[in-house]
Structures are given as C-alpha cells and as structure tokens.
C-alpha positions in Angstrom: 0.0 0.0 0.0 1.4 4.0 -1.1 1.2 5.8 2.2 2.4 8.5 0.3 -0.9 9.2 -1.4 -2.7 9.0 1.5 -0.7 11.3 3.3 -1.3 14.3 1.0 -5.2 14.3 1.4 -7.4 14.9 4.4 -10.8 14.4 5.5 -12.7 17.8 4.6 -10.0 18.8 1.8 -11.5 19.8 -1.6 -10.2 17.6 -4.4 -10.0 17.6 -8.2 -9.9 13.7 -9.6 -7.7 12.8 -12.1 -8.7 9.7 -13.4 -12.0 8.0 -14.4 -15.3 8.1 -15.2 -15.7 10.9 -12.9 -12.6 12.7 -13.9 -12.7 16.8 -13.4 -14.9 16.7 -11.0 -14.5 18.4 -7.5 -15.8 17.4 -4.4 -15.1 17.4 -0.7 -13.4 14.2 1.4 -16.0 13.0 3.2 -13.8 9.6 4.2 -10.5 8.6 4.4 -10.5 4.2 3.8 -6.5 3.6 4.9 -6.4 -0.1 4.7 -7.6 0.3 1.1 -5.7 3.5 0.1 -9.0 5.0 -1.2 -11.1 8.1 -0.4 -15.0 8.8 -0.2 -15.5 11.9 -2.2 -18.6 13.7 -2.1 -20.8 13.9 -5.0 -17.7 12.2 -7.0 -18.3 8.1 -8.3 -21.8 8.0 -7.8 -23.3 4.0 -7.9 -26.8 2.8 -7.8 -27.3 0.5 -5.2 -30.4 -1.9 -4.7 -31.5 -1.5 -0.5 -34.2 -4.0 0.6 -36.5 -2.4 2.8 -36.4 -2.1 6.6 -37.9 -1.2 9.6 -36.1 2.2 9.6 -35.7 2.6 6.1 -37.6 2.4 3.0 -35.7 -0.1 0.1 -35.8 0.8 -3.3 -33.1 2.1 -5.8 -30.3 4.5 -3.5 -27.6 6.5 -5.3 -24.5 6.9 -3.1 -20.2 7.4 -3.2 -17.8 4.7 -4.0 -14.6 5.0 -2.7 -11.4 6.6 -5.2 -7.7 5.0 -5.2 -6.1 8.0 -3.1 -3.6 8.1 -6.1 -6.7 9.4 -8.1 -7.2 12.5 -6.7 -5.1 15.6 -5.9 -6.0 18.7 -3.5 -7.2 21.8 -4.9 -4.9 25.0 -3.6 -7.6 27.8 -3.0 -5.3 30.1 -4.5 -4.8 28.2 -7.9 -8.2 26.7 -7.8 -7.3 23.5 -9.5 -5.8 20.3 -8.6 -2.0 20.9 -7.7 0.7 18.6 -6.7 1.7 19.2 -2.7 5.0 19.3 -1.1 6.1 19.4 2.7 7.3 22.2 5.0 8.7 22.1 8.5 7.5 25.5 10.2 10.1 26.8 13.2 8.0 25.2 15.9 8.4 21.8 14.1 5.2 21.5 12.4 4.8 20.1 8.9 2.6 21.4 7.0 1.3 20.9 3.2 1.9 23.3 0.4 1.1 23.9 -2.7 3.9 23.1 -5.8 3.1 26.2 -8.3 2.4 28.7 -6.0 3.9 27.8 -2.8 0.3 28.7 -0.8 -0.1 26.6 2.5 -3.3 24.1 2.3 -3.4 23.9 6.3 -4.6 26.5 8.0 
C-alpha cells in the first residue's frame, strides 16, 4: 500500500480527480479508507445501489459514493483553484505542514 498518497489528502480537503469516469470533478473528502488506500468523495463516483427495505428505512433504488484509489485525486490549492501537486514544510516550531507546488500557498490553516 502507497502511504504516500494518502498522506497528501485529508478528511474535509476539496479535491479535483484525475482519473475516471468521474474525472474533473470536485468534491469534498468526506472519508478517508486507509487499509484500502481509497477516499469517499462527495458527489464524486456515484453508484446505484439496490436497498431491501427495513424497519427504519424504506428499500428501493439509493444513489450513493464509491470509494477513489487516493492516487486518483489531488487537493485543490484555493489560490490556484485546480488540482496541484503538494509538497512538505517544516515550520520553526516543528510542524509540517502541506503546500502547494506552483504557487507555494499553504493548504493547512
């Protein structure tokens, strides 16, 4: 498994993905799946799923997210606006933080 892909996205980033059916599209991270290396995107690889009714829910045809190989997607800089490659930086106190390759903008605030 890459830990490296998984490293450079975070639950609540906003993400551009790069490779198929659903490629361009931008969504939020709504789950990070680290034993599989893939990521629940909001909105992003929507599936039709057939539910069987319960006593809580009603069954019929549900749309919902499938999960994205982490090496699929990459963060969107808000300065940018697009998907960018990220690199690290060590701050003074120690911290690493991610940044943006083109522009050098900081993605954690």
């Amino acid at each position: 498994m890459e830990k490296h892909a998984l490293e450079r996205v975070k639950k609540g980033d906003t993400v551009e993905v790069l490779a198929g059916k659903s490629k361009g599209k931008q969504g939020q991270v709504m789950r990070i799946l680290t034993k599989k290396g893939r990521v629940l995107v909001e909105r992003v690889n929507m599936i039709k799923r057939h539910q069987k009714p319960t006593q809580n829910s009603q069954g019929g045809i549900i749309e919902k997210e499938a999960s994205i190989d982490a090496s699929n997607v990459a963060p969107v800089c808000p300065k940018c606006r697009k998907g960018v490659r990220i690199g690290f930086k060590l701050h003074d106190d120690g911290k690493k933080v991610r940044v943006c390759r083109k522009c050098g903008e900081e993605l954690d605030k």
